[in-house]
Structure formats: structure tokens, C-alpha cells
PDB file of the backbone (N, CA, C, O) and the ligand in Angstrom, with CONECT records:
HET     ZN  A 101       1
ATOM      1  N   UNK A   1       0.844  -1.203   0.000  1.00  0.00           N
ATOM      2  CA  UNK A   1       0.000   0.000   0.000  1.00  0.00           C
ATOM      3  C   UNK A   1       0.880   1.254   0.000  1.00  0.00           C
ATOM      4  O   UNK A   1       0.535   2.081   0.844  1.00  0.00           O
ATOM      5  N   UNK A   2       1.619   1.486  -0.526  1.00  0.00           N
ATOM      6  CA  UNK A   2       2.829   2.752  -1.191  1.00  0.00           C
ATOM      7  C   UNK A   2       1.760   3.665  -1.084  1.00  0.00           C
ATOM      8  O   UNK A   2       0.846   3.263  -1.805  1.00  0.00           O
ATOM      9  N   UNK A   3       1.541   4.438  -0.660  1.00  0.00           N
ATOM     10  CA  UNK A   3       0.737   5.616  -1.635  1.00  0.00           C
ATOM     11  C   UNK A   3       1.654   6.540  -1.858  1.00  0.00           C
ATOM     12  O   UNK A   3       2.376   7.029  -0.989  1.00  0.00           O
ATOM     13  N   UNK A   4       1.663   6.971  -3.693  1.00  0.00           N
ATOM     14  CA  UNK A   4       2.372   8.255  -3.932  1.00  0.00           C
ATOM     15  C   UNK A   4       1.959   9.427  -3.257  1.00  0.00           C
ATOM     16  O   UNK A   4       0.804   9.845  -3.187  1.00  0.00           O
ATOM     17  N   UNK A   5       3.240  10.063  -2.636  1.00  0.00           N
ATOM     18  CA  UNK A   5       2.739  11.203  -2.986  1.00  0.00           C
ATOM     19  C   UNK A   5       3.020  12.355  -3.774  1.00  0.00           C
ATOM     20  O   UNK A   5       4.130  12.575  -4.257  1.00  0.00           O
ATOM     21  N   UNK A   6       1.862  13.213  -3.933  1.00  0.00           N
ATOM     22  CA  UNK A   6       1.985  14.320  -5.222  1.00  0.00           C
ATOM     23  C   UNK A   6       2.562  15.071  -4.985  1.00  0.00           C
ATOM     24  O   UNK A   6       2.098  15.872  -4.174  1.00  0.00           O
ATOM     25  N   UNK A   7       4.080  15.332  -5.585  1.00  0.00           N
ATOM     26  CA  UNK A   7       4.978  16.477  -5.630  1.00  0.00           C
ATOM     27  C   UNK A   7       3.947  17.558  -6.838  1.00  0.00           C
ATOM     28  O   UNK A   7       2.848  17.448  -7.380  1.00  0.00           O
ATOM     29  N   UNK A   8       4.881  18.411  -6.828  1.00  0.00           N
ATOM     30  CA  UNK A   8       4.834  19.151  -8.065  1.00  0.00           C
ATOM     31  C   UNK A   8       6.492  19.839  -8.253  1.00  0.00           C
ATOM     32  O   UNK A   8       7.345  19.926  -7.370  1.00  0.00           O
ATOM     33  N   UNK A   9       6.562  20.114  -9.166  1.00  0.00           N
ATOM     34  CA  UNK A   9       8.049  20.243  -9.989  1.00  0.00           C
ATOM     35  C   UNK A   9       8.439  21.974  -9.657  1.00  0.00           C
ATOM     36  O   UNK A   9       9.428  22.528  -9.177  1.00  0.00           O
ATOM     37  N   UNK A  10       7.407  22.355 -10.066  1.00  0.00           N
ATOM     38  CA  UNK A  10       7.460  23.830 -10.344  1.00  0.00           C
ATOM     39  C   UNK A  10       7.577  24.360  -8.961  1.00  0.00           C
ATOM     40  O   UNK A  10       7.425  23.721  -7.920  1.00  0.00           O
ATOM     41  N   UNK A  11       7.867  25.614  -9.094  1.00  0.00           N
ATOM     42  CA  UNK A  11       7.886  26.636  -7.938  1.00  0.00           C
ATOM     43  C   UNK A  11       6.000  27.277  -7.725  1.00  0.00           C
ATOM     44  O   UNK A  11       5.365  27.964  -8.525  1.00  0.00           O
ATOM     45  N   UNK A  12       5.645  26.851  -6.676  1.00  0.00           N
ATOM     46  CA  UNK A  12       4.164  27.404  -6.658  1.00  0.00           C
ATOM     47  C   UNK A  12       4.082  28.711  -5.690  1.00  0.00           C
ATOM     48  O   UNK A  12       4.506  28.868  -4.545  1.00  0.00           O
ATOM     49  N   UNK A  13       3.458  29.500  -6.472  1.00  0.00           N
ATOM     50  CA  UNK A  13       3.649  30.648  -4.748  1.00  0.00           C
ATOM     51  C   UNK A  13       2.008  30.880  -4.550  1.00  0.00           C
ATOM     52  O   UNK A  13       1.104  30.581  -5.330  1.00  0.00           O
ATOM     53  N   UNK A  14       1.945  31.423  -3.425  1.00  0.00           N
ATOM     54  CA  UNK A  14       0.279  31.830  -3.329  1.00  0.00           C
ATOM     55  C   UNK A  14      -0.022  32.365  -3.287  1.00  0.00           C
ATOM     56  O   UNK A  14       0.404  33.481  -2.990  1.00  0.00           O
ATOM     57  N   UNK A  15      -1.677  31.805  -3.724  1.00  0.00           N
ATOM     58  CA  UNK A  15      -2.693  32.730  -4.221  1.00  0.00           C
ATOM     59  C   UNK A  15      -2.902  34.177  -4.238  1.00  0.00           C
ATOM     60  O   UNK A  15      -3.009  34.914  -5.218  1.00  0.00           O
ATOM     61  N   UNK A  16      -2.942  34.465  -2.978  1.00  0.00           N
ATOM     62  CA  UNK A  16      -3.238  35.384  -2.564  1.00  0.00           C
ATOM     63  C   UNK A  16      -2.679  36.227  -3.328  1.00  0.00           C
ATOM     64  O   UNK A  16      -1.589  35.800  -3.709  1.00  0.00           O
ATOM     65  N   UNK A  17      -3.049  37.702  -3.913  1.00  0.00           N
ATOM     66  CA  UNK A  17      -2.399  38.721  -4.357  1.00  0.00           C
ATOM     67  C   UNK A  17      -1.246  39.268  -3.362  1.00  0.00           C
ATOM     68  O   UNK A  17      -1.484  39.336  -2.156  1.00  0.00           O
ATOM     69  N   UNK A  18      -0.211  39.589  -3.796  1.00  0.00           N
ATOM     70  CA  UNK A  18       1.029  39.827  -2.979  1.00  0.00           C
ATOM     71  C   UNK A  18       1.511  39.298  -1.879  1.00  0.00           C
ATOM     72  O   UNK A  18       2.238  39.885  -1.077  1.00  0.00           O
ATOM     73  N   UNK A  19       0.996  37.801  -1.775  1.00  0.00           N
ATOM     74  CA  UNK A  19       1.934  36.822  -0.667  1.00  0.00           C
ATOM     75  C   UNK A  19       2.475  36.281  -2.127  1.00  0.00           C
ATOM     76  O   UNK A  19       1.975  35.999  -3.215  1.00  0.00           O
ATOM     77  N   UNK A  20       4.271  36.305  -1.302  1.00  0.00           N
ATOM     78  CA  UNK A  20       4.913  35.500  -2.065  1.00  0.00           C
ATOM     79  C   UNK A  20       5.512  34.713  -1.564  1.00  0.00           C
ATOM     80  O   UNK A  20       6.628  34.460  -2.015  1.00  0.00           O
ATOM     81  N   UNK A  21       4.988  33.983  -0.385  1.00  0.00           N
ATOM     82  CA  UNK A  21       4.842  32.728   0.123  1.00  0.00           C
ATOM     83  C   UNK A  21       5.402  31.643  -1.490  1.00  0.00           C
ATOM     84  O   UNK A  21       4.811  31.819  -2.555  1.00  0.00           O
ATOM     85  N   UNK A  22       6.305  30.838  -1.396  1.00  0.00           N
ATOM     86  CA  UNK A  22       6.335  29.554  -2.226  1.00  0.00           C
ATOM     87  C   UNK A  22       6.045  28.563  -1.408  1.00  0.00           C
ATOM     88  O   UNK A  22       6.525  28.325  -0.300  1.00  0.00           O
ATOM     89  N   UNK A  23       5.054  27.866  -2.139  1.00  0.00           N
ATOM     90  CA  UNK A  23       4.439  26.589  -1.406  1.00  0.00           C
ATOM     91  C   UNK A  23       5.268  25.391  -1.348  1.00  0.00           C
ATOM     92  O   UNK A  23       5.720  24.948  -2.404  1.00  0.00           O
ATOM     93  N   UNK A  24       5.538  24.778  -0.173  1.00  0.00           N
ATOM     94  CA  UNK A  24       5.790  23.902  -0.314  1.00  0.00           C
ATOM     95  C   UNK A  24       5.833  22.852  -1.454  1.00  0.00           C
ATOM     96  O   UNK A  24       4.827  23.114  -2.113  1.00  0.00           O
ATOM     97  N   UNK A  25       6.435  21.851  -2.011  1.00  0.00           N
ATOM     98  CA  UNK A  25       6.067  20.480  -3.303  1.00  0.00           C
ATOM     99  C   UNK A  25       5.396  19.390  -2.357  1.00  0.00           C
ATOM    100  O   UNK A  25       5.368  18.245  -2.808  1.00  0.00           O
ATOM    101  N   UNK A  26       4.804  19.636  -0.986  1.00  0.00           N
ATOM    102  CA  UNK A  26       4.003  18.549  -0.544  1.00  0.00           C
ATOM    103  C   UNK A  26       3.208  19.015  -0.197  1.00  0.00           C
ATOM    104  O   UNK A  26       2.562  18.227   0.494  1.00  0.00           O
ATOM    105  N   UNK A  27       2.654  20.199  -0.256  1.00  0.00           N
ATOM    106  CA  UNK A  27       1.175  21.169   0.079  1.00  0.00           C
ATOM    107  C   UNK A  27       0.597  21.210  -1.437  1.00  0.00           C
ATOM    108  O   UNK A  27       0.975  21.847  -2.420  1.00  0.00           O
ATOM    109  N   UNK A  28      -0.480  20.272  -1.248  1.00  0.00           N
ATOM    110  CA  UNK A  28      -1.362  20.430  -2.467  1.00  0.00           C
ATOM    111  C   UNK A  28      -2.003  21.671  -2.368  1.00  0.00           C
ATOM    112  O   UNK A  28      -2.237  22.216  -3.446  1.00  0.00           O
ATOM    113  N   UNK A  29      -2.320  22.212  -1.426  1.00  0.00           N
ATOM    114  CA  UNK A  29      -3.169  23.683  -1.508  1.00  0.00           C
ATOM    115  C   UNK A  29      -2.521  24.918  -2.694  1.00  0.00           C
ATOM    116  O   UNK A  29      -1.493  25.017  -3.364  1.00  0.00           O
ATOM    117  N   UNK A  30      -3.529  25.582  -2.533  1.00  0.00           N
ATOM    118  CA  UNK A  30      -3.201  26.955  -3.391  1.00  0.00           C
ATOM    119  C   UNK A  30      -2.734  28.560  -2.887  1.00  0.00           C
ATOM    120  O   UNK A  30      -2.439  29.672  -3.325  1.00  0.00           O
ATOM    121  N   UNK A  31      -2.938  27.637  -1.417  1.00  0.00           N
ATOM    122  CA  UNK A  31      -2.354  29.034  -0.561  1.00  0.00           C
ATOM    123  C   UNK A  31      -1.195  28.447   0.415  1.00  0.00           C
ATOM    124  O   UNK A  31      -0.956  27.313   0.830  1.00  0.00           O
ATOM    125  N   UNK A  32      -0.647  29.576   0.581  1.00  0.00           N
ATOM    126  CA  UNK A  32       0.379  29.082   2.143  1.00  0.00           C
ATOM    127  C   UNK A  32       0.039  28.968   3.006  1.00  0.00           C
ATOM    128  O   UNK A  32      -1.073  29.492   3.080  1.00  0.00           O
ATOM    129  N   UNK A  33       0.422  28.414   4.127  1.00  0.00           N
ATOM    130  CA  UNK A  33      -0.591  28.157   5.501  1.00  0.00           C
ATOM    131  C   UNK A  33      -1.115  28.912   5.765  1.00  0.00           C
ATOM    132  O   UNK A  33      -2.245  28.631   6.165  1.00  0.00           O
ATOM    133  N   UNK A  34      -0.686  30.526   5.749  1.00  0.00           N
ATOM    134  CA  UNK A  34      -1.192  31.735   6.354  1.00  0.00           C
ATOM    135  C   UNK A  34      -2.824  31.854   5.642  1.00  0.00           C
ATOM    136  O   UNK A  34      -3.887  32.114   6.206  1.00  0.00           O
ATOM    137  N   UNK A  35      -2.632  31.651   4.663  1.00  0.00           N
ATOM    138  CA  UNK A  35      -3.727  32.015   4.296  1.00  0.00           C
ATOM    139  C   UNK A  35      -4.650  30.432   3.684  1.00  0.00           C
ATOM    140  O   UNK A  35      -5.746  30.357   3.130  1.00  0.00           O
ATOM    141  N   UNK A  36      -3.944  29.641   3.959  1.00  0.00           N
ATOM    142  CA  UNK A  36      -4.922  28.502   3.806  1.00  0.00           C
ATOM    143  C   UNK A  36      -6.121  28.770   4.966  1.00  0.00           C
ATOM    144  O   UNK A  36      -7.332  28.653   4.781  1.00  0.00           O
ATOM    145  N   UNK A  37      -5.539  29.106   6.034  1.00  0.00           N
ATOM    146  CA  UNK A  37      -6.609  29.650   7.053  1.00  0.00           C
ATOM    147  C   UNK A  37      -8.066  30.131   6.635  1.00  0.00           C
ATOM    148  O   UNK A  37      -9.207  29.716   6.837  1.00  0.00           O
ATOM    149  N   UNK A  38      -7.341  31.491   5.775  1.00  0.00           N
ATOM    150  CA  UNK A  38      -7.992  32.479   5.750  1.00  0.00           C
ATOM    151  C   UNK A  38      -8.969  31.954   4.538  1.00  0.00           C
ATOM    152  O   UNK A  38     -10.171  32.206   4.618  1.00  0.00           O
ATOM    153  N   UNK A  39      -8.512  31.309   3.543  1.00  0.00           N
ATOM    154  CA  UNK A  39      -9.654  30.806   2.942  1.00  0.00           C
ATOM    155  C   UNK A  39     -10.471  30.482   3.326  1.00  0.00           C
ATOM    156  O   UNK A  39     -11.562  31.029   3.166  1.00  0.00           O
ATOM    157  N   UNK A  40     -10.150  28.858   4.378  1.00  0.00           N
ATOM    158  CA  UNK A  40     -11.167  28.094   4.930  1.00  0.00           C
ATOM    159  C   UNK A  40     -12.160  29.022   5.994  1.00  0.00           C
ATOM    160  O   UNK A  40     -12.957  28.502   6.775  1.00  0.00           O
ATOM    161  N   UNK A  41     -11.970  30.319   5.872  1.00  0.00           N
ATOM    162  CA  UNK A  41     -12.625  31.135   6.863  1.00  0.00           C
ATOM    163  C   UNK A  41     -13.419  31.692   5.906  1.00  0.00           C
ATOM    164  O   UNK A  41     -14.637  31.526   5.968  1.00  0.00           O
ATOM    165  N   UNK A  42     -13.030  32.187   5.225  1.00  0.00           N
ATOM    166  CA  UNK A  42     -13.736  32.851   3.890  1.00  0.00           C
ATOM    167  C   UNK A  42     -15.139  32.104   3.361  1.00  0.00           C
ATOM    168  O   UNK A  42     -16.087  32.677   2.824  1.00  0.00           O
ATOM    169  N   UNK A  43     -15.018  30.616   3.665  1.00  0.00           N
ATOM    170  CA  UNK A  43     -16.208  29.892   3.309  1.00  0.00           C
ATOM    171  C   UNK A  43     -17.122  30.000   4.356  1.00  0.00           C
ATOM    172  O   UNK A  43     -18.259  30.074   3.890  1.00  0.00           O
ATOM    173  N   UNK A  44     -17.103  30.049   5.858  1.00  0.00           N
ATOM    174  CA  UNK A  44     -17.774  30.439   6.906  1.00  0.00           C
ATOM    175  C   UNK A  44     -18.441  31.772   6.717  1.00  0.00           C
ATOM    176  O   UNK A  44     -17.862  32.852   6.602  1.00  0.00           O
ATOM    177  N   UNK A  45     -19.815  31.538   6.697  1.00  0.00           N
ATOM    178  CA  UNK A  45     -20.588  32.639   6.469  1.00  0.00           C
ATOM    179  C   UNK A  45     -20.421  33.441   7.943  1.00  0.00           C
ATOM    180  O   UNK A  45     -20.404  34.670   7.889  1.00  0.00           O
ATOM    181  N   UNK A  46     -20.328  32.946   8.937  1.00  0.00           N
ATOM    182  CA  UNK A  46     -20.711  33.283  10.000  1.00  0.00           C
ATOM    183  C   UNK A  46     -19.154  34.430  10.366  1.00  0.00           C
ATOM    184  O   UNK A  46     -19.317  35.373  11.140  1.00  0.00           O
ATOM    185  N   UNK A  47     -18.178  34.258   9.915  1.00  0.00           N
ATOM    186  CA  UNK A  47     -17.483  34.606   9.691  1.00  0.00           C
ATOM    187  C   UNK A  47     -17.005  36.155   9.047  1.00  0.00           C
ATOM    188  O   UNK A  47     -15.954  36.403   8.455  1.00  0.00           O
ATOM    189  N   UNK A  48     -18.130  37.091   9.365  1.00  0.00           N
ATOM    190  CA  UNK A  48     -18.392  38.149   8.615  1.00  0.00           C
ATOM    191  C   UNK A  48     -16.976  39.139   8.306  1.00  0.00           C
ATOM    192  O   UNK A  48     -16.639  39.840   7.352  1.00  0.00           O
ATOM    193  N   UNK A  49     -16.106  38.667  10.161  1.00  0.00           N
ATOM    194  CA  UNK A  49     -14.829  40.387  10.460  1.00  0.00           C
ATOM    195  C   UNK A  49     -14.215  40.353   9.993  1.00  0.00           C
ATOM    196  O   UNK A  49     -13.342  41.207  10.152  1.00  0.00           O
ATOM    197  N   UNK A  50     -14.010  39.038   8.645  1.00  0.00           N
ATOM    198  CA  UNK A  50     -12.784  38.946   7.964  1.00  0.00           C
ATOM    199  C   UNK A  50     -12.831  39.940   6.977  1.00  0.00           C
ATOM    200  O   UNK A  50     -13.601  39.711   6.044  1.00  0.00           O
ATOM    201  N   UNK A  51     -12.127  41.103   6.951  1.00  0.00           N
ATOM    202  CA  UNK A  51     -12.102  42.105   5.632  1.00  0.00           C
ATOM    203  C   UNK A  51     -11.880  40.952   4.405  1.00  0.00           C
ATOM    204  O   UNK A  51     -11.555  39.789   4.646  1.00  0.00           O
ATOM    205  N   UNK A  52     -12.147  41.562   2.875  1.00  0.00           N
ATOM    206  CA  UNK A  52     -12.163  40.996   1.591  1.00  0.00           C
ATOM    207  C   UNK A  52     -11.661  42.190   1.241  1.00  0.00           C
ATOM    208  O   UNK A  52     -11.392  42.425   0.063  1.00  0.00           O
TER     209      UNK A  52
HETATM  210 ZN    ZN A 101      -0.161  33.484   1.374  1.00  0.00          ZN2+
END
């Protein structure tokens, strides 16, 4: 039971406009931790104080 895991090759940086965070090659996400947060907060409606 190996399971691969998914690198990626390239240099990834995140999402976010002006984090230039480079992601890890074993963080499948699209953000850096900092703001992996802040996404998963972003989906919380309840969640209003987060400025956008
Ligand atoms: Zn970031």
C-alpha cells in the first residue's frame, strides 16, 4: 500500500495577491498556511470580520 505522494516540480507561490509565500512540493493547496486559514474562513458565512 505505497501511496504516492503528489509532488509538483514547479515553484508554486500563493494565491493570494502579494503573498509571495512559495508553497511547499508537498502542500497540495493553493495558498500558504497563512492564508490557507484564511480561505477556509472565507467559506464560513458566520465569519463576517474577515475584511475581503
Ligand atoms: Zn499566502
Amino acid at each position: 500500500m505505497a501511496k504516492k505522494i503528489r509532488t509538483n516540480k514547479k515553484h508554486r507561490i500563493c494565491r493570494v495577491t502579494g503573498c509571495k509565500h512559495i508553497l511547499s512540493i508537498y502542500n497540495t493547496e493553493n495558498h500558504c498556511h497563512v492564508h490557507q486559514q484564511f480561505a477556509m474562513v472565507r467559506q464560513t458565512p458566520s465569519m463576517s470580520l474577515i475584511k475581503q
